[in-house]
PAZAPA-4460 file (N, C-alpha, C; in steps of 0.05 Angstrom, whole numbers, plus 32768, in hexadecimal, padded with zeros to 4 digits):
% residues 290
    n_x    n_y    n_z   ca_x   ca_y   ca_z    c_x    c_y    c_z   seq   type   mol
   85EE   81F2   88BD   85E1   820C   88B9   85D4   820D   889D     1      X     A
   85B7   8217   8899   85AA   8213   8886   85BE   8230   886B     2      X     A
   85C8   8229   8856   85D8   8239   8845   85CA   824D   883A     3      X     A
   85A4   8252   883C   859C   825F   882E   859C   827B   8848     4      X     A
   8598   8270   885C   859C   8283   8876   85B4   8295   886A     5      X     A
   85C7   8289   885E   85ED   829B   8866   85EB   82AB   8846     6      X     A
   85DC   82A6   8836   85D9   82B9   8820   85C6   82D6   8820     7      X     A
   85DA   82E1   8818   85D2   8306   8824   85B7   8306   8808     8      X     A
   85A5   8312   8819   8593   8325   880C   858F   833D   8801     9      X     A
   858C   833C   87F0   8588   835A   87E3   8565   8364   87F2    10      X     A
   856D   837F   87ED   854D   838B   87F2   8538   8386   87D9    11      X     A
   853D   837B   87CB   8529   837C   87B7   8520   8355   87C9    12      X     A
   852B   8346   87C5   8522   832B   87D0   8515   8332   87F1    13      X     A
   8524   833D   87FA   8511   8347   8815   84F8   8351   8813    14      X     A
   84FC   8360   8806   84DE   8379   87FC   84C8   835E   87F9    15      X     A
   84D0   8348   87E2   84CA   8331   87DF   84B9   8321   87F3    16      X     A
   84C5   831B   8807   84C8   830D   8818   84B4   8315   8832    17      X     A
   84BC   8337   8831   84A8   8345   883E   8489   8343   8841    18      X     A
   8489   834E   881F   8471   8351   880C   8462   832F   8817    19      X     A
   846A   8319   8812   8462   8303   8817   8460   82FC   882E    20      X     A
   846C   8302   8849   845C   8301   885E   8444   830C   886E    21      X     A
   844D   832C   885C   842E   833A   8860   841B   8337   8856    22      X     A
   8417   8325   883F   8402   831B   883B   83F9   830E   883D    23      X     A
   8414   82EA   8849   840B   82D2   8856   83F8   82E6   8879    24      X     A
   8406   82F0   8885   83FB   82FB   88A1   83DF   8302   889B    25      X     A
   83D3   8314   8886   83BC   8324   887D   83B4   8304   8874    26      X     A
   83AE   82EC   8869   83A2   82D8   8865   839B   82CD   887B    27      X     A
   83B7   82CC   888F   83B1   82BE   88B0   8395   82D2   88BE    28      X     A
   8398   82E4   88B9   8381   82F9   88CF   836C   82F0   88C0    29      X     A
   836E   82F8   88A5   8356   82EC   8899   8343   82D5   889E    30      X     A
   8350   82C2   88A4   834F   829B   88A9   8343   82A8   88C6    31      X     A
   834F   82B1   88D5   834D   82B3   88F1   8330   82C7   88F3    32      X     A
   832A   82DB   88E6   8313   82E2   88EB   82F5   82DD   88D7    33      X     A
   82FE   82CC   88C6   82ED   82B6   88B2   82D8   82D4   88A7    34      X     A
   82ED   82E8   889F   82E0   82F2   888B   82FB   8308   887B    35      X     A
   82F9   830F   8864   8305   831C   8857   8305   833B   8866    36      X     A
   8327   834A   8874   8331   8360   8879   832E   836B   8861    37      X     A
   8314   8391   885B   831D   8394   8853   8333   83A6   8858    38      X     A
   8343   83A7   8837   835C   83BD   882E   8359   83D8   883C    39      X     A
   8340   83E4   883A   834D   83FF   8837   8335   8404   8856    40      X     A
   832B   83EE   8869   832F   83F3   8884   834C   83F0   8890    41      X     A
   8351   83E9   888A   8373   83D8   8890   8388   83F5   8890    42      X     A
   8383   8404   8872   838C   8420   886E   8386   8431   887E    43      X     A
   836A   8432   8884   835A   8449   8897   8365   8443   88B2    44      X     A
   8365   842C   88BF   8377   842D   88DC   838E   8431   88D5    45      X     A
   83A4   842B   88C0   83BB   842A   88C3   83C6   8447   88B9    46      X     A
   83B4   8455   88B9   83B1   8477   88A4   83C9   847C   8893    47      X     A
   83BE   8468   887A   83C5   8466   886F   83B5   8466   884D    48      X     A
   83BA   846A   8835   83A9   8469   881F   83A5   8446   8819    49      X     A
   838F   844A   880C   8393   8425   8805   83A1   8420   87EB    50      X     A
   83A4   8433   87E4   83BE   842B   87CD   83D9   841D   87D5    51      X     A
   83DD   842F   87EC   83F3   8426   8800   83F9   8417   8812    52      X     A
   83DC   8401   880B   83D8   83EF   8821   83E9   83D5   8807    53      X     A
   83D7   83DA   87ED   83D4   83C8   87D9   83F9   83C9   87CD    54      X     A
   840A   83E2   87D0   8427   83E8   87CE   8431   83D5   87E0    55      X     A
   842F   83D0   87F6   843D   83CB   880F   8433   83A2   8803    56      X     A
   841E   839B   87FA   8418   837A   87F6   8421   8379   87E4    57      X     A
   8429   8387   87CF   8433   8376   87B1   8454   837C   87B2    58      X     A
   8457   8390   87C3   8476   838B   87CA   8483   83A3   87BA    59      X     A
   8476   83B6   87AF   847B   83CE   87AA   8489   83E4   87BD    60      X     A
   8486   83EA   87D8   8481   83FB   87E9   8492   83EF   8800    61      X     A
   84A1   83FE   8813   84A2   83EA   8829   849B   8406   883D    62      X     A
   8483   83FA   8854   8480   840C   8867   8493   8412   887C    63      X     A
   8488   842D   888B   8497   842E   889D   8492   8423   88B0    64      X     A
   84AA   841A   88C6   849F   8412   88E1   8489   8413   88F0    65      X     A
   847F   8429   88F0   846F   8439   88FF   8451   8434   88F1    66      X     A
   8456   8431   88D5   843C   842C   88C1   8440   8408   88CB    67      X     A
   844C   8404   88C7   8446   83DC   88C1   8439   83D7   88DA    68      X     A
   8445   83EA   88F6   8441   83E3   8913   8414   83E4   890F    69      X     A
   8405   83F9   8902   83EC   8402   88FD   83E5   83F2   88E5    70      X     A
   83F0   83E0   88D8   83EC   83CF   88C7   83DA   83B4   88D7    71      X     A
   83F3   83B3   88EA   83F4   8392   88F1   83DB   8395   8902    72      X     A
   83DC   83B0   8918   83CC   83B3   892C   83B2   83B7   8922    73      X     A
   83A6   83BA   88FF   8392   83B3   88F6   8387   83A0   88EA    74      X     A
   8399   838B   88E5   8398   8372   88D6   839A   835E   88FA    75      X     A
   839F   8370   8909   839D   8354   8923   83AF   833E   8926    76      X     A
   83CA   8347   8911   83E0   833D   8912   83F0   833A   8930    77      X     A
   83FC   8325   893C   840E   832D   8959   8420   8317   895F    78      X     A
   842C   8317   8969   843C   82F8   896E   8451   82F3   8961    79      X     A
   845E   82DB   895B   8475   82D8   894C   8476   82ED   8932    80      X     A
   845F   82E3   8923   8455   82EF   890B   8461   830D   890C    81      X     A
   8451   8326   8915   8453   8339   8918   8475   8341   891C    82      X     A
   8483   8335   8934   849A   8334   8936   84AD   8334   8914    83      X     A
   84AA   831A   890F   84B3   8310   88EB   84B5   8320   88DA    84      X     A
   8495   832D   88E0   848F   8346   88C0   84A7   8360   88D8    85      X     A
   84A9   836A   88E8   84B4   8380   88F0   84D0   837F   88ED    86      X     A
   84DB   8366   88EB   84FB   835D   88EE   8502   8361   88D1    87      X     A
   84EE   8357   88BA   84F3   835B   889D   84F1   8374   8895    88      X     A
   84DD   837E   88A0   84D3   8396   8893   84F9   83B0   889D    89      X     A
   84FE   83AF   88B2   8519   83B3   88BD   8534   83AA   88AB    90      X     A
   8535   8395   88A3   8546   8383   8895   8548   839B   8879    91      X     A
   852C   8397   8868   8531   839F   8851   852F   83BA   884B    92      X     A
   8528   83C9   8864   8531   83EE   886A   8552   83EA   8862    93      X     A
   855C   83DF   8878   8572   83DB   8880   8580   83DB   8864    94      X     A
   857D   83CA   8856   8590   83C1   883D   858B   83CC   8827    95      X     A
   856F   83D9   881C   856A   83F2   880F   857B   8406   8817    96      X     A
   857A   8418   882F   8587   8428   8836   85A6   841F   8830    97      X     A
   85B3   840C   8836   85D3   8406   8839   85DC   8408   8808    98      X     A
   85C6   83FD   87FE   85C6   8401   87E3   85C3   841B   87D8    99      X     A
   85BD   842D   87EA   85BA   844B   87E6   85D0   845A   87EA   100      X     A
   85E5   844C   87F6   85FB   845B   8806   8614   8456   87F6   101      X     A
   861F   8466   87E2   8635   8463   87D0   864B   8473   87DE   102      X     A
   866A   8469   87DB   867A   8472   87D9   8685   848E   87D9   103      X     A
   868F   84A0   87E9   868D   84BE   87E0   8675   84D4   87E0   104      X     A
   8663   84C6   87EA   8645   84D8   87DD   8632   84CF   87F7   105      X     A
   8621   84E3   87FF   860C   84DD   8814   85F4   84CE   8806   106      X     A
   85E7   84C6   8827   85D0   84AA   8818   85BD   84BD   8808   107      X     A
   85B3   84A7   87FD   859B   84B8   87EB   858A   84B7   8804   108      X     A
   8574   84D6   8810   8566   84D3   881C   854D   84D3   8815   109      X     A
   8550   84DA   87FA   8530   84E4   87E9   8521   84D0   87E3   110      X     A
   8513   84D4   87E7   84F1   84C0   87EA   84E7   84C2   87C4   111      X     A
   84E8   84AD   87BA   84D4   84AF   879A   84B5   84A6   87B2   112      X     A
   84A4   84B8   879D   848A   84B2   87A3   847C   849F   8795   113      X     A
   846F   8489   8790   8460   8481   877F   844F   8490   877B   114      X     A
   8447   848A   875D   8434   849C   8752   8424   848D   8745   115      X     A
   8404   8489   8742   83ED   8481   8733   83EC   8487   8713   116      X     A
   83DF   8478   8708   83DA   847C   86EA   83BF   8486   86E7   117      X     A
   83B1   8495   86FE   8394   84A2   86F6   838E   84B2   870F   118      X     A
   837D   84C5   870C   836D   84D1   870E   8352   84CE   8719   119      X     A
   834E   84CE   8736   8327   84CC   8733   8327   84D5   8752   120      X     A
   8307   84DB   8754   82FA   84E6   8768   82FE   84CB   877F   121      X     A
   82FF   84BA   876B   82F4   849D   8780   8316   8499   8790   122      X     A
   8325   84A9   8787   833E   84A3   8794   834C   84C1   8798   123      X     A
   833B   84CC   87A4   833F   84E7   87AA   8357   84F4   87C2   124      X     A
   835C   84D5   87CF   836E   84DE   87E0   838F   84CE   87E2   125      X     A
   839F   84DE   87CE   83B6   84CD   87C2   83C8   84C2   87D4   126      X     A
   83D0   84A9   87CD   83E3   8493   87D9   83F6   84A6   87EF   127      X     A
   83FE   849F   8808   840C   84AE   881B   8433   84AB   880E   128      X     A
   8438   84C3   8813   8456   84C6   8804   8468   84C7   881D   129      X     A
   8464   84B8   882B   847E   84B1   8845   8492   848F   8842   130      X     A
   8482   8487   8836   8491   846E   882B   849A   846B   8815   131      X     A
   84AF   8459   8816   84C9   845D   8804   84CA   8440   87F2   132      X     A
   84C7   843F   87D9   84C1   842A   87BD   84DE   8428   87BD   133      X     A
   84E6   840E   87BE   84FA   83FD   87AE   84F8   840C   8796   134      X     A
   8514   840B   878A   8522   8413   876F   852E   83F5   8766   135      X     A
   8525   83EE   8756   851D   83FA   8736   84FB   83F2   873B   136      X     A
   84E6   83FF   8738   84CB   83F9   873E   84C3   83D6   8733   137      X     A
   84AE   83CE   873A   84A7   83B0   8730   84AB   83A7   8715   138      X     A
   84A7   83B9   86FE   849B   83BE   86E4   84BC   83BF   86D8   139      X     A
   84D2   83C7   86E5   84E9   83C8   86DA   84FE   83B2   86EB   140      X     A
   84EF   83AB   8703   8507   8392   870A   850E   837D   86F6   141      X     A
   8527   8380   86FE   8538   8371   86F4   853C   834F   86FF   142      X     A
   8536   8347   8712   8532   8335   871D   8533   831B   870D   143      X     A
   851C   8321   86F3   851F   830C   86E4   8503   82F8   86F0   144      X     A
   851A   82CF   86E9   8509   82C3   86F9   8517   82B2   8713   145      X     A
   8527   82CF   871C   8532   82C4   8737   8526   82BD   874D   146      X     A
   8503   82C8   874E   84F3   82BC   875C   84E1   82A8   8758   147      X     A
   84D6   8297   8768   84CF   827E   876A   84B6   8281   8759   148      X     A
   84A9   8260   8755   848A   8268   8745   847A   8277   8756   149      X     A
   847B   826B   876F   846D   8268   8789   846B   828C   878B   150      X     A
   8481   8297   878E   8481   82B3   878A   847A   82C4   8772   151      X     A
   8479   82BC   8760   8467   82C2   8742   844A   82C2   874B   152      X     A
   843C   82AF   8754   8429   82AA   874F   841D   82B4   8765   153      X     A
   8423   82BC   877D   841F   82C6   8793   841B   82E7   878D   154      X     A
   842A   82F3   8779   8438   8318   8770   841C   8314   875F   155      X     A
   8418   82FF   874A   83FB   8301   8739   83E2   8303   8747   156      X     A
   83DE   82F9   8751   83CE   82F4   8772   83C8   8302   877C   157      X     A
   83DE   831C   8782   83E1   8331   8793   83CE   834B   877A   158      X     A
   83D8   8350   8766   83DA   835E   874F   83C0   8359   8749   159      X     A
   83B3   8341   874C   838E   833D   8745   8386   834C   8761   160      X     A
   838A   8342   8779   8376   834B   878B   837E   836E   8784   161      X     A
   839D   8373   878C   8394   8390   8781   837D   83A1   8771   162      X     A
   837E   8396   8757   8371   83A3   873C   8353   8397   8746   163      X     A
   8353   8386   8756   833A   8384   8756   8328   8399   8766   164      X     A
   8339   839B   8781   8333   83AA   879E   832B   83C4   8786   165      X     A
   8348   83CE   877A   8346   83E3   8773   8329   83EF   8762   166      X     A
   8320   83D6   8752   8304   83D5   873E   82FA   83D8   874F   167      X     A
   82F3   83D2   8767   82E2   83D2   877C   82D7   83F2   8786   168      X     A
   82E7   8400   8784   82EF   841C   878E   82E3   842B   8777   169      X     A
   82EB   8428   875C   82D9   842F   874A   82BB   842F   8742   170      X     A
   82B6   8417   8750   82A0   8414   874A   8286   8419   8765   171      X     A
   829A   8422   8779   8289   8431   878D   8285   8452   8782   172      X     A
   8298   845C   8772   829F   8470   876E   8280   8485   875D   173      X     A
   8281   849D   8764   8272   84A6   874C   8271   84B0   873A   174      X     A
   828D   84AB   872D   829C   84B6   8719   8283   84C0   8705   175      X     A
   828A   84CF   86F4   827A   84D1   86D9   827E   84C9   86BD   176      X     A
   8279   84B0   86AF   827C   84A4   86A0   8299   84A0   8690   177      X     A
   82A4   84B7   8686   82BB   84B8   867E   82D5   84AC   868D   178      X     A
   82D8   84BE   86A0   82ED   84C0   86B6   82E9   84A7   86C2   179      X     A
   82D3   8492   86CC   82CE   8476   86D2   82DE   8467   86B9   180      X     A
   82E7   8467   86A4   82F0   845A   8693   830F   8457   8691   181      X     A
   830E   8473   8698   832C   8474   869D   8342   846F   86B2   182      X     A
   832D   8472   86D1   8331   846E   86E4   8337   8446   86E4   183      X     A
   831E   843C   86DF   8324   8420   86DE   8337   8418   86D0   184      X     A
   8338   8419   86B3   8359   841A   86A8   836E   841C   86C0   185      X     A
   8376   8430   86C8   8391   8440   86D2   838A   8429   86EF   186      X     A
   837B   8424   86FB   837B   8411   8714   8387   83FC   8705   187      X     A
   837B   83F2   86FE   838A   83D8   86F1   83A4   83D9   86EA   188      X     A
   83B0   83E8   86CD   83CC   83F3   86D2   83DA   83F1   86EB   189      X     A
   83D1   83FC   86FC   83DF   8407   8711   83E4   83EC   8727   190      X     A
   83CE   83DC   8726   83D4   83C0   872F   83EC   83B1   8730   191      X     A
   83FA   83B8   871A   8414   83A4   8717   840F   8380   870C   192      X     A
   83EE   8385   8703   83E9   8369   86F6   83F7   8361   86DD   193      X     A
   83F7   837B   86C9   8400   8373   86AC   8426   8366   86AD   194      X     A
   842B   8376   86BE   844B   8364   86C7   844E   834F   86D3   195      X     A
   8439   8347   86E4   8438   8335   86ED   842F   831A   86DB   196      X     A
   8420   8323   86CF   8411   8309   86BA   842F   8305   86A5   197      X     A
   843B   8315   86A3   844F   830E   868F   8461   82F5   869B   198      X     A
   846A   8300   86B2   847C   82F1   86C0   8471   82CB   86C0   199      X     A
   8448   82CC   86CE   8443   82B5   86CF   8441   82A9   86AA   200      X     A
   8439   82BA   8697   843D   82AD   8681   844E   82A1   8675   201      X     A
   846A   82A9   867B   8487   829F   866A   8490   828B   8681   202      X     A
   8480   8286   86A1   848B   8271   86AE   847D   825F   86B9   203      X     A
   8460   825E   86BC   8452   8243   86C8   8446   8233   86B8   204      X     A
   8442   821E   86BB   843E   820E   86A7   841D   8215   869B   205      X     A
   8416   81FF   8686   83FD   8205   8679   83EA   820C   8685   206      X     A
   83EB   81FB   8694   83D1   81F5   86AC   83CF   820E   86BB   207      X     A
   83E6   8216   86CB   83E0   8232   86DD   83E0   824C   86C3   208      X     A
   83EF   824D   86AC   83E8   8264   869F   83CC   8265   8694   209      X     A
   83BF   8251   868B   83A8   8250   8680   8395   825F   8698   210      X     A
   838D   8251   86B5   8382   8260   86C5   8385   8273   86CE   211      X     A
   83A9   8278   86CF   83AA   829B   86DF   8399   82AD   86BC   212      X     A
   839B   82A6   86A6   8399   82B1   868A   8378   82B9   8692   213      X     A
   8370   82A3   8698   8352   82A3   8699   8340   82B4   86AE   214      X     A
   834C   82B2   86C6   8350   82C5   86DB   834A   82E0   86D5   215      X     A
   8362   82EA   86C1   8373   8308   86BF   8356   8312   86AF   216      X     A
   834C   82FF   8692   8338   8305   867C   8325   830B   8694   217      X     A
   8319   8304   86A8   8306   8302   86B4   8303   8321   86CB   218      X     A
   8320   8323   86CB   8321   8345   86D8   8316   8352   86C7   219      X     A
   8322   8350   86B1   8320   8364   8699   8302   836C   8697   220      X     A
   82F1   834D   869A   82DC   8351   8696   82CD   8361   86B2   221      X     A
   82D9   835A   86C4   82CF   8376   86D6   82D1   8384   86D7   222      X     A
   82E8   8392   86CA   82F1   83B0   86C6   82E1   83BA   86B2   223      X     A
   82DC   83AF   8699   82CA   83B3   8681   82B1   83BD   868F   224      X     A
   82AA   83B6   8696   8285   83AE   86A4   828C   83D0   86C1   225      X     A
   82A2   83D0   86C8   829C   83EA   86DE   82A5   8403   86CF   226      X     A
   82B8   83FB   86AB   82B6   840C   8698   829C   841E   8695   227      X     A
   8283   840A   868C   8277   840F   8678   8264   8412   8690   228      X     A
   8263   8416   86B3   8256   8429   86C3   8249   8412   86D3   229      X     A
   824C   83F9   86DE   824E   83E6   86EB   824C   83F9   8706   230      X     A
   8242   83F2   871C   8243   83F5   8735   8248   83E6   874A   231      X     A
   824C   83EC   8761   824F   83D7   8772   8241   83C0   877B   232      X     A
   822B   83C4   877F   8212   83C2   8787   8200   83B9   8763   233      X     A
   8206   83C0   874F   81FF   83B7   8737   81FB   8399   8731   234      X     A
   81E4   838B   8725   81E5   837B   871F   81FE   836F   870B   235      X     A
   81FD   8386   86F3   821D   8386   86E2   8232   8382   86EF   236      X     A
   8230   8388   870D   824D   8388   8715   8257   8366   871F   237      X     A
   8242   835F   8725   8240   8345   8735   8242   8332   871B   238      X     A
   8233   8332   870A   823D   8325   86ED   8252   8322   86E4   239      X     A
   8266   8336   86E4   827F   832F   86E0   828E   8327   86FA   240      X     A
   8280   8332   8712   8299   8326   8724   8295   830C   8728   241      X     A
   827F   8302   8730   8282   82E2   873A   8288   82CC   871F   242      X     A
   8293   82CE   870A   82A4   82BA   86FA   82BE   82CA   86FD   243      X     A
   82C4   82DB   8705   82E5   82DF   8709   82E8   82D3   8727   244      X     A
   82D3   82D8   8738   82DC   82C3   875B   82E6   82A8   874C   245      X     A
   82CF   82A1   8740   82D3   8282   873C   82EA   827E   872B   246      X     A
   82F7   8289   871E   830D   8286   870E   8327   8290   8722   247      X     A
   8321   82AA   872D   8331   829F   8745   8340   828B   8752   248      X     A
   8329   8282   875E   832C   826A   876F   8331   8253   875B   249      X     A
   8334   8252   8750   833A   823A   8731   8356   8243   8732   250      X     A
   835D   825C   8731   8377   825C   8730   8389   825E   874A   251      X     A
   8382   825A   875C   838C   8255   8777   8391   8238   8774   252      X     A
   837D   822C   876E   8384   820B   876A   839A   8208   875C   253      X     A
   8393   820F   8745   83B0   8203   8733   83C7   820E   873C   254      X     A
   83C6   822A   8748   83EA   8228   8760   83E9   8216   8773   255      X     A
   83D9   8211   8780   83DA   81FB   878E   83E7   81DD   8783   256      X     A
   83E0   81DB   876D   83E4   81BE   8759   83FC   81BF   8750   257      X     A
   840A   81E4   873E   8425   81E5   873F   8433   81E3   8755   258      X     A
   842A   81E8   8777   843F   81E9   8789   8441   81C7   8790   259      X     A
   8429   81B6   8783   842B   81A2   878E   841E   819F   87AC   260      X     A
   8409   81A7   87AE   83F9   81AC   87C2   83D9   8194   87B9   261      X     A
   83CB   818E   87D3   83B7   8181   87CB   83A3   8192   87BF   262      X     A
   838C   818D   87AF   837C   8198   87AE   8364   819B   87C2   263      X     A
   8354   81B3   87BE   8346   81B5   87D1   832E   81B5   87BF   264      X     A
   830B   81BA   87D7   82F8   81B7   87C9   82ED   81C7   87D4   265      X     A
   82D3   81DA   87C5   82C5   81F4   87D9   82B6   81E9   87E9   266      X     A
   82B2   81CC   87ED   82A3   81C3   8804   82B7   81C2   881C   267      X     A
   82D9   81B9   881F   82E5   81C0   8831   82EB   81D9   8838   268      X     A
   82E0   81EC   882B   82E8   820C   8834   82CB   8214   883A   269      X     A
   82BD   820B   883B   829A   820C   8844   8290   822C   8831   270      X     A
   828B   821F   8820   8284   8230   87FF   8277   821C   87F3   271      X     A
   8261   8231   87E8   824C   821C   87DD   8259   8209   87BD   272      X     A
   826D   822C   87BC   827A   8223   879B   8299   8239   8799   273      X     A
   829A   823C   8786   82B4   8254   8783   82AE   826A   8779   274      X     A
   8295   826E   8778   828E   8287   876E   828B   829F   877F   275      X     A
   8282   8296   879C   8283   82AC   87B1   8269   82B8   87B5   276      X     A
   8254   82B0   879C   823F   82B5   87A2   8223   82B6   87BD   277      X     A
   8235   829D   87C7   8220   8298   87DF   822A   82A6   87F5   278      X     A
   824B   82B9   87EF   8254   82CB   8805   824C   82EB   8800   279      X     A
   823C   82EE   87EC   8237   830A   87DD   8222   831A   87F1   280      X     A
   8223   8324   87F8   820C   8334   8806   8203   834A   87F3   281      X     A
   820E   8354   87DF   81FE   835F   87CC   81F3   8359   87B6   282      X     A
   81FA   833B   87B2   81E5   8328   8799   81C5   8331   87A1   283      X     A
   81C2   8330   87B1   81A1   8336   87B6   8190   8346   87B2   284      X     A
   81A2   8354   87B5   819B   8373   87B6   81A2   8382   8799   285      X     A
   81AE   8368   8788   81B8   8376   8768   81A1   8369   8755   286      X     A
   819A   834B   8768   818C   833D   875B   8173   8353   8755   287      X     A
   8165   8361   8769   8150   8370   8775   814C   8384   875C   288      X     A
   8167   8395   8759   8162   83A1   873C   816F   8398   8722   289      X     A
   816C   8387   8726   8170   8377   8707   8155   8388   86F2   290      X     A
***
């Protein structure tokens, strides 16, 4: 009998575990429909906020049944798979709830809400308060580095596409100059990147910190740029994003190289390069008002 099977889980390693199959499953649909799901269609069938889509992948959040069931059934999830994520997602209710239940005293039934670090029109309709956040939140686990690299670098991963999606949303937005500055800030915050980069800084080696490092500068630089009134559709915007794709994908490699994986080449993933440029359908149209 495999020994790691007979060792009890806590809900926080579940949550874990969860968090990482829903976003291996959301890669599989992805692969399977050879284009990027987005987030906050995924939210809109599963009526849900896309804050709470991005809670439920970095392992913040655990949904309810009933939500994961309008998850999967939008991501085109079914099969063993779907089964897996529903048995975990059950598991780590399960053992949250049993860690709630002290001696002498009824369970805690009260729901904490997550709460945002901003303010804006562009996110006018706040995160849904029926799902229930692990205690102690990401930012105060205690955990340490009881989780793998593999899982470090996967939470950083998670924490970019967040802050990125989230820039994304800003910069559809029509905020008015001010409130755009502050809004992009507080997305990012709210990402769970700056904890995350800590974690990959004090543990992967040169090679993967230098790229995830290079990566993170390269958000920054898209957040800067939807700061200072970048658009979606903006030529500015596309300037900073396609050297953060490609740095990206630079740093996907080198987890690959730490997991000990082959490397790959954008000619085997049928990409002209890593920049994403030749997948842009609004380069053209930014080029146009340059």
């Amino acid at each position: 009998m495999d020994g790691r099977q007979a060792t009890p889980h806590g809900p926080e390693q579940l949550q874990r575990e969860f968090a990482t199959e829903l976003y291996n499953a959301l890669l599989a649909s992805e692969r399977h429909a050879g284009r990027t799901l987005a987030r906050d269609d995924i939210a809109r069938k599963a009526h849900v906020s896309t804050q709470s889509i991005y809670a439920y992948l970095n392992g913040t959040t655990l949904p309810r049944a009933d939500v994961l069931e309008r998850i999967l059934d939008a991501m085109g999830t079914s099969g063993a798979t779907r089964g897996r994520l529903s048995s975990l997602r059950d598991r780590t209710d399960s053992a949250r709830r049993s860690r709630r239940i002290r001696p002498g005293r009824p369970p805690d039934t009260t729901s904490a809400t997550p709460t945002t670090a901003f303010s804006s029109a562009a996110f006018a309709n706040p995160p849904q308060q029926t799902d229930h956040p692990l205690r102690p939140p990401p930012s105060e686990a205690h955990d340490g580095f009881t989780t793998t690299i593999e899982d470090r670098c996967i939470a950083f991963l998670l924490a970019l596409d967040s802050a990125h999606n989230a820039l994304r949303g800003v910069a559809r937005s029509i905020d008015p100059m001010p409130g755009r500055g502050d809004t992009a800030n507080g997305v990012v915050d709210a990402s769970g990147i700056y904890a995350a980069r800590e974690r990959l800084l004090l543990s992967g080696s040169a090679h993967l910190v230098s790229a995830a490092e290079s990566t993170f500068l390269r958000l920054i630089t898209v957040r800067d740029a939807i700061r200072t009134g970048a658009r979606l559709h903006d030529a500015l915007y596309h300037a900073a994003y396609h050297p953060f794709a490609e740095t990206l994908w630079k740093l996907r490699l080198a987890i690959r190289a730490e997991l000990g994986q082959p490397p790959l080449t954008a000619e085997a993933l049928h990409r002209a390069d890593w920049t994403d440029s030749d997948r842009c359908v609004d380069c053209p149209a930014a080029a146009e008002t340059d």
